[in-house]
N, C-alpha and C positions, 0 to 999 in steps of 0.2 A: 786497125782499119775499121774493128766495128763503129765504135767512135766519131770515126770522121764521114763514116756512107750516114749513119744518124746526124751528119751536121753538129756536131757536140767536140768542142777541141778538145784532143787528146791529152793526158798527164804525161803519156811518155810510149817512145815507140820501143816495138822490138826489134833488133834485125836478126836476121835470117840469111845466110847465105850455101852455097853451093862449095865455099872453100872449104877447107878440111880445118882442122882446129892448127896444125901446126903451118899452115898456111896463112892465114890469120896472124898468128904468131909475126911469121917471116915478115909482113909487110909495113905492123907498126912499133917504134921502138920500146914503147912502153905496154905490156901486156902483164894482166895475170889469169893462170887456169882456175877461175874460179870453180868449175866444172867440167873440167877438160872430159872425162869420162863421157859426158854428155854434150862434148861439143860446144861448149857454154865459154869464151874467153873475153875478160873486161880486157877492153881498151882501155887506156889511161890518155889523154890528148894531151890536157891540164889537171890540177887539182878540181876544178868546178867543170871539167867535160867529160867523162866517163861514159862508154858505150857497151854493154854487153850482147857479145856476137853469137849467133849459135848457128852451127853449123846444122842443115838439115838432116831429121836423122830418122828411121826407121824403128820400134822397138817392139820386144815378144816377151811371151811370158810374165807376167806377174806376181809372183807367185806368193810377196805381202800386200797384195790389195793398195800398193801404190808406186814401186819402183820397178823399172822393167831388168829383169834377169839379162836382157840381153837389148845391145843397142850396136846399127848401123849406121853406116853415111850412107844417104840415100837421096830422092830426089824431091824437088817441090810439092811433089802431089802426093808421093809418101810421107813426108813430114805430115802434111796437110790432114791428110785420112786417119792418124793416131790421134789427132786433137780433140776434144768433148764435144764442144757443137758446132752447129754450120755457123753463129755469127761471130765464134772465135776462129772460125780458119779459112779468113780472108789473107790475103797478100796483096803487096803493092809492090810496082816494077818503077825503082825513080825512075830507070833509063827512057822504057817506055811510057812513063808516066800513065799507069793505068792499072785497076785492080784485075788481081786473079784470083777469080773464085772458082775452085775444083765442085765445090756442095754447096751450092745455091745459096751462100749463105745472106749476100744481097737481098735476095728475094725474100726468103725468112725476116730478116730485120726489114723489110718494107710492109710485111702480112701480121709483123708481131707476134714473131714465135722463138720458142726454142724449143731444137728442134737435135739430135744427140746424128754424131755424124756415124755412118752406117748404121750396126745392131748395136742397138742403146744396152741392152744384156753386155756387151762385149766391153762397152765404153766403160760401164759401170764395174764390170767386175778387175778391170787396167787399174783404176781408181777410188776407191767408194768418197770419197771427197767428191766425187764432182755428182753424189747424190744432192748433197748442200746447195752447191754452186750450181744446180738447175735453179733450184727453190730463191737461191739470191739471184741470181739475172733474171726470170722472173718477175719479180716482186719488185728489185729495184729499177725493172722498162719497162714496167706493167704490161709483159708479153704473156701470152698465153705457154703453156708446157705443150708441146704436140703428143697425143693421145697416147702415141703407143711408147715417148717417152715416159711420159707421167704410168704409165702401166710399169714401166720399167723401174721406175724412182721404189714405184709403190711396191715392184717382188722382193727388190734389193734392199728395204729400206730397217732392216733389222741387222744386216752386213756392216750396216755404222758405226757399229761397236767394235770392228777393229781400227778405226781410226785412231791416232793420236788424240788424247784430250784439247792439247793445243793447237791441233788443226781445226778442231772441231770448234772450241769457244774461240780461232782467228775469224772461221764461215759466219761465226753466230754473230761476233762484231759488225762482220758488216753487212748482214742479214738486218738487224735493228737499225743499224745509224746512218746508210747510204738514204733510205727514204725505200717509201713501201712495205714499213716493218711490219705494219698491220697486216698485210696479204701475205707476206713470208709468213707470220706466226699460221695466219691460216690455211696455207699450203704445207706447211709444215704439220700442224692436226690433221689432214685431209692425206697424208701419203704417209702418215703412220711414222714420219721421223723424229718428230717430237716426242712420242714415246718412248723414243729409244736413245735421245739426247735428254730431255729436260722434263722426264716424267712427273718433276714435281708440280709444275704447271697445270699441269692436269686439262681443264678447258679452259680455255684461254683467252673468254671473250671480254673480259675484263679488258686485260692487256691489252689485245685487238684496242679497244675502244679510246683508250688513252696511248694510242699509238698511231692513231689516225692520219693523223698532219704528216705528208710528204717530206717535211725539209729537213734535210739529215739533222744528225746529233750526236752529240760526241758519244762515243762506245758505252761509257761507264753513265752517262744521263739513260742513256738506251737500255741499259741493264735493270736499274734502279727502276723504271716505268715498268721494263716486265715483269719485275718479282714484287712489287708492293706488295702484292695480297701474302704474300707467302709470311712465315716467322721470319726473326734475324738469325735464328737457329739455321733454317731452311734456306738461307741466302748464304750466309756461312759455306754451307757442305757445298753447296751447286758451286760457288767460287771456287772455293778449294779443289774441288772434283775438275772443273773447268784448268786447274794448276794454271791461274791466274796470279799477278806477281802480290807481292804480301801489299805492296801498296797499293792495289789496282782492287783485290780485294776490301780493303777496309773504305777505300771512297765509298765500294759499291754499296757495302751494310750499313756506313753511318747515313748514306745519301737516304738509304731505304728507312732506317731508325724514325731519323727526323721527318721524313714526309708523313711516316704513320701518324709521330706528334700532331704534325702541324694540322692535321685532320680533324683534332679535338682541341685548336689552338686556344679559345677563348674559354677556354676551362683552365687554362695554365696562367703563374701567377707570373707578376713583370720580369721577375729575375730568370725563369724557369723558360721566359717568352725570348729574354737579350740570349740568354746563351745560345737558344738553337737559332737566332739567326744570326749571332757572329761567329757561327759555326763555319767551317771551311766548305761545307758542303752544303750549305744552306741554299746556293742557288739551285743546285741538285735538286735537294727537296720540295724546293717551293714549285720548282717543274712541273716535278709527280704528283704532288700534291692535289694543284691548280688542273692539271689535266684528271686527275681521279675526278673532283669535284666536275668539272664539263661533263665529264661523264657521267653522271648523276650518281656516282657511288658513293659520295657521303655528300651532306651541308658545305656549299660552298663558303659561308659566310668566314669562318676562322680564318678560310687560306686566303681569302680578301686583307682582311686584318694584317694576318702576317706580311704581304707584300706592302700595304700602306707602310708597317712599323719599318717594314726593312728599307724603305725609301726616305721616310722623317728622320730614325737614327743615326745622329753621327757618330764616329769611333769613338769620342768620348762617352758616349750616350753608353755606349758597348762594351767597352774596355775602361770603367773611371780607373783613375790611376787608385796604386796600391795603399789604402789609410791604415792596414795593418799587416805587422808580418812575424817573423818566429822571434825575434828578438826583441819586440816590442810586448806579444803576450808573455814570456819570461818575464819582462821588465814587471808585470803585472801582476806574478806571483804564479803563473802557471808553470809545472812541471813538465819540461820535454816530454811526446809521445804522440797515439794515435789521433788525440784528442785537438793537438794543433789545426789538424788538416780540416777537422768539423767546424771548429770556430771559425777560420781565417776563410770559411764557405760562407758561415752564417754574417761577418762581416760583409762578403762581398754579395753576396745577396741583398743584404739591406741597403748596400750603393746601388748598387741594380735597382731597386724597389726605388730610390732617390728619398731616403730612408735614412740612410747614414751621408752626410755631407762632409764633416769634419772628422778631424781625430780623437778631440773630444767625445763627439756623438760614438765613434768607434769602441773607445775606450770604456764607455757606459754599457754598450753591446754586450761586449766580452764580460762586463763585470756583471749583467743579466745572466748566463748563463752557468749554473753548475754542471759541473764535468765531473767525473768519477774516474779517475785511470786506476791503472792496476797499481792495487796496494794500497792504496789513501785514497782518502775523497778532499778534492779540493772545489772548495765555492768559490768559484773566480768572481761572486761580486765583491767578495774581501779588498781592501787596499793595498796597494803595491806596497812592499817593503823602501 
């Protein structure tokens, strides 16, 4: 309902009912207890209709800082009063076609707050997740925190550390990428949760600055913008720490890698130039890049360059096809070994460079370079046997 009193069409509803879970059950023929404990049963209608029903429920004790030890059937306005804030515990009556708000929460989402429904101490300590999830609605309505929540955020905000790491980098996703990342990072410094989540940040006005722009972005671009300054070392652990998937991780460090490059682009030679932008993550980096330099933290000029080349380049430009390979430097006189992998670089380099055109020119390459492998020394500009 928040959603649609802000006039903003909804992704998806919830329902909520007054039935009991095996009542639910009784009346459609396809059900599963995806949560039955909690009241929680998908519908099945079709394959492409699925509805998840939750029965309304009461719950106490907490006693890991996020599942309730004990859970009732209970009624709309109990459901209502365990929920986090007043602009998530709206209700809608199809029957009567009209919302029902028990905690103002209309009024909130008309004044621009969030606002924690009763003792925000109480809410928080049900939850410590929904320390985060003030700092993201927040940030992504550009609402104010009501005071004596934000006091609340701020006594709890060291409690973060019993959270799951996965909970924590699911809040941070879309803390960065819904839009408002910039005032999340700074509500974030300002109630002491970023200490306690992402201490390598440290301050984080940098990030702030290249995070500016409203308009979402994907998770992993969103990532890569806030850790630029850091090492790849430093990006590294925070992912892994974050138990981010192995691929979700390495977007994020090559994305970061390359943008560092590309910061000193016109110091890098043509070859050294095609690879990092027929890099898979090259759009990534050109991002971060291009928003570091807005930001006036380094020479914008290289990350110019690099989007001209990356728009003049075509795949061949990027990828010339292959004029030498392992069987071709044997053919040449070279001996199998570590030393293959260096040549058939330095080949492909000098296509990059538009250096090497032919096989010919290849074959002169390779016969330019001495190689030493273990145990002999072989002069590859010797002639092929």
């Amino acid at each position: 309902m928040r959603d649609q009193v802000m006039g903003v069409t909804p992704k998806d509803y919830d329902v909520a009912t007054d039935a009991r879970p095996e009542q639910v059950q009784a009346l459609f023929e396809h059900t599963v207890g995806v949560g039955a404990q909690f009241g929680v049963i998908l519908v099945v209608l079709d394959q492409n209709l699925q509805y998840e029903v939750a029965t309304f429920r009461a719950e106490a004790d907490y006693s890991d800082g996020r599942r309730p030890n004990e859970v009732r059937w209970a009624s709309a306005y109990e459901d209502v009063i365990r929920r986090d804030f007043t602009i998530n515990g709206l209700l809608f009556d199809p029957e009567a076609e009209e919302i029902v708000d028990h905690v103002g929460g209309v009024n909130d989402i008309e004044a621009g707050v969030i606002r924690a429904i009763g003792d925000p101490h109480q809410r928080f300590s049900e939850d410590k997740l929904r320390l985060l999830r003030a700092i993201r609605f927040a940030a992504r309505l550009d609402f104010q925190v009501e005071p004596a929540t934000y006091d609340a955020v701020k006594e709890h905000a060291a409690e973060i550390a019993v959270v799951s790491a996965e909970r924590v980098a699911a809040e941070y996703d879309r803390i960065l990428s819904e839009g408002g990342a910039a005032r999340g990072l700074e509500l974030l410094e300002d109630s002491a949760l970023l200490r306690f989540t992402l201490p390598e940040l440290g301050q984080p006005e940098a990030a702030m600055r290249r995070l500016q722009e409203t308009a979402p972005l994907d998770p992993d671009t969103a990532w890569a913008l806030t850790l630029l300054d850091l090492t790849v070392d430093e990006v590294g652990l925070i992912t892994e720490r974050m138990r981010m998937s192995r691929k979700r991780r390495r977007a994020i460090t090559e994305a970061v890698t390359l943008a560092q490059r590309l910061l000193s682009y016109e110091t890098l030679s043509t070859a050294q130039k095609k690879r990092i932008i027929r890099h898979e993550e090259s759009h990534r980096a050109l991002l971060a890049a291009s928003r570091a330099s807005e930001a006036g933290q380094r020479p914008p000029r290289g990350v110019a360059a690099a989007a001209s080349d990356k728009a003049r380049w075509s795949r061949d430009d990027l990828f010339p096809p292959r004029l030498m390979d392992g069987a071709r430097l044997k053919a040449l006189g070279l001996a199998p070994g570590p030393q293959f992998a260096h040549v058939l670089r330095r080949v492909e380099d000098g296509q990059l460079a538009g250096e090497v055109t032919t096989a010919a020119e290849a074959d002169a390459l390779v016969r330019s370079v001495t190689l030493r492998p273990s145990g002999a020394s072989v002069d590859a500009r010797r002639p092929a046997e």
